[in-house]
C-alpha positions as CSV (number, residue, x, y, z in Angstrom):
1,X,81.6,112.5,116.0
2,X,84.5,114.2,117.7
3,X,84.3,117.6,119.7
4,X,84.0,120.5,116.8
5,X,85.8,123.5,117.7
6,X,82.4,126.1,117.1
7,X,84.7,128.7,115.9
8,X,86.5,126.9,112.9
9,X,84.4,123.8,113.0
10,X,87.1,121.8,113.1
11,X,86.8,118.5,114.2
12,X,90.1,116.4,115.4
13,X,90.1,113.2,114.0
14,X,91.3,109.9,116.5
15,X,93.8,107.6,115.3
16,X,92.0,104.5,114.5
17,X,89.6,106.6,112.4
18,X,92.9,108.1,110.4
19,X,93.8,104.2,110.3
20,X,90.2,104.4,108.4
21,X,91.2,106.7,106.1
22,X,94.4,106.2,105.1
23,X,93.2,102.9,103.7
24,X,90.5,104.5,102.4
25,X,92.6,105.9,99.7
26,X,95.4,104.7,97.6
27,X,97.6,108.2,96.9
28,X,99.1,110.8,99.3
29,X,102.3,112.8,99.6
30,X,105.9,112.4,101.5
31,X,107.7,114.9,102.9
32,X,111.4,114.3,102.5
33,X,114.3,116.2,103.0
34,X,117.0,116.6,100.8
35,X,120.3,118.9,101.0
36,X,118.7,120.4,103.8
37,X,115.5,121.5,101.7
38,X,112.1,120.0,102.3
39,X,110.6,118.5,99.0
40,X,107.1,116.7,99.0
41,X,106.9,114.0,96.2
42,X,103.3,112.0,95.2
43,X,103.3,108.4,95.6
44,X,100.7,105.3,95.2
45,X,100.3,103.7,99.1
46,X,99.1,100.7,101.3
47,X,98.1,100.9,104.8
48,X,99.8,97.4,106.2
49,X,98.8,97.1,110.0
50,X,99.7,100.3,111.0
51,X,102.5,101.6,109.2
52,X,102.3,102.8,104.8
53,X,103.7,101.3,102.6
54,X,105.0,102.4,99.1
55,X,107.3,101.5,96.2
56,X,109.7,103.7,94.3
57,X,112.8,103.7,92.0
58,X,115.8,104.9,92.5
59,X,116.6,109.0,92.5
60,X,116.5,111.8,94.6
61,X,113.1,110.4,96.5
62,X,114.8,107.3,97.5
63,X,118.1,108.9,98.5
64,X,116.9,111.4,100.8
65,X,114.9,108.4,102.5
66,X,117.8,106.7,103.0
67,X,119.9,109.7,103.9
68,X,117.4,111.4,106.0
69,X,114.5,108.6,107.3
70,X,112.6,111.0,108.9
71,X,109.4,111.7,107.2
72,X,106.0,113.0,107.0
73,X,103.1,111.7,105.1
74,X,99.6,112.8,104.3
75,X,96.2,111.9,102.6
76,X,93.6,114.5,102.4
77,X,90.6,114.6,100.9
78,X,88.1,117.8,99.6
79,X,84.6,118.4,98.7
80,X,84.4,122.1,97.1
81,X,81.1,122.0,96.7
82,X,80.5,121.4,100.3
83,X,83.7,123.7,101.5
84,X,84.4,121.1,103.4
85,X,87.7,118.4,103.7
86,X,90.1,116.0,106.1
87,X,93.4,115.6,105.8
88,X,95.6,113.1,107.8
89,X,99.3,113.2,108.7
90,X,101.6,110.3,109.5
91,X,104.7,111.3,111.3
92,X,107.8,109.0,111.5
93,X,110.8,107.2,110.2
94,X,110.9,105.9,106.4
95,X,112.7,102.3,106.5
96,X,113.3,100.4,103.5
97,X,112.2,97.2,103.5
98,X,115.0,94.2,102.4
99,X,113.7,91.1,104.1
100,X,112.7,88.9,101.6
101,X,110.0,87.3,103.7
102,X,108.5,90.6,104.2
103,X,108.9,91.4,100.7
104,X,107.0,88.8,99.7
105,X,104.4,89.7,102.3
106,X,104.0,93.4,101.1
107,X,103.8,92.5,97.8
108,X,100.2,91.2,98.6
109,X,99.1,94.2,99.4
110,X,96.6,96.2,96.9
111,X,99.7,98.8,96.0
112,X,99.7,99.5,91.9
113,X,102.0,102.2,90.8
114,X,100.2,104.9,89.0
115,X,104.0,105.7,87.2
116,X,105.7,103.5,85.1
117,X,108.6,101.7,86.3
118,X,109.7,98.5,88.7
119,X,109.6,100.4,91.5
120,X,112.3,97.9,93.0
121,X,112.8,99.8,96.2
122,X,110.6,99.1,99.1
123,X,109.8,101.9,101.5
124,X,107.6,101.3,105.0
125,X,107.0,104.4,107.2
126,X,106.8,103.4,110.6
127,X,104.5,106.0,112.2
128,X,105.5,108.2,115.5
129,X,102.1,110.2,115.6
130,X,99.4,110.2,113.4
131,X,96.8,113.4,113.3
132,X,93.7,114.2,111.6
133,X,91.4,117.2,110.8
134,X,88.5,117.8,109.2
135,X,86.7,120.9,108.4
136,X,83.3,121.7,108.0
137,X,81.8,124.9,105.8
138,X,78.8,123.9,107.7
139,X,77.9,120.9,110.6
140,X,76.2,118.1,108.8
141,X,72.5,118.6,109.8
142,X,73.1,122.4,110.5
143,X,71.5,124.8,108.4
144,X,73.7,128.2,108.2
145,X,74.8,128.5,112.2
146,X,77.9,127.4,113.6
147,X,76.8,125.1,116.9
148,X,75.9,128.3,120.0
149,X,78.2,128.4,123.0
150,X,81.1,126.6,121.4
């Protein structure tokens, strides 16, 4: 386990762990930006290597991609009875993917829309940084005290 911060117990999260669980779950969120306004917009993923993957038709999601690749991305996930959660964000650049040979590839990949539609368009976010946290209500094996001198 990572260094908890005593005070929050939060625990930063390494990469290849976030690797973990990004592909640990099929759903997150984007971050766009359109007309100069952020908008966040749920979409069905696939971790390929190390970049996500997802599908999505054409609107105001796939124009602000195109007009403005810079994203963010993020998976979380939240126990309430436990008070306790991760979350994981992928910075970077949104590309859209046209190469038919890497089409194909990507279309191997366990990705199945949740929305109805084709989902024509192709969209791979190539990552820049990639952060995790979780948080803990309580350490796992701790009774009710946070961990003494941190």
């Amino acid at each position: 386990m990572a260094a908890i911060d005593g005070r929050t117990w939060l625990e930063h999260i390494d990469p290849p762990h976030c690797w973990e669980l990004l592909a640990s779950t099929s759903a997150g969120r984007v971050g766009v930006v359109n007309d100069s306004a952020p908008e966040i917009y749920p979409v069905n993923h696939a971790v390929d290597e190390r970049s996500i993957v997802f599908r999505t038709d054409p609107g105001t999601k796939l124009r602000s991609l195109l007009r403005s690749p810079s994203v963010c991305y993020e998976v979380d996930g939240i126990d309430p009875a436990e008070a306790s959660g991760w979350s994981v964000l992928v910075k970077g650049r949104a590309e859209q993917i046209r190469d038919p040979d890497e089409l194909r590839a990507v279309a191997r990949l366990p990705l199945r829309p949740w929305t109805l539609g084709d989902k024509v368009h192709w969209i791979r976010i190539v990552p820049a940084e990639v952060t995790g946290r979780r948080i803990w209500s309580r350490l796992p094996g701790a009774r009710d005290e946070p961990p003494a001198g941190e």
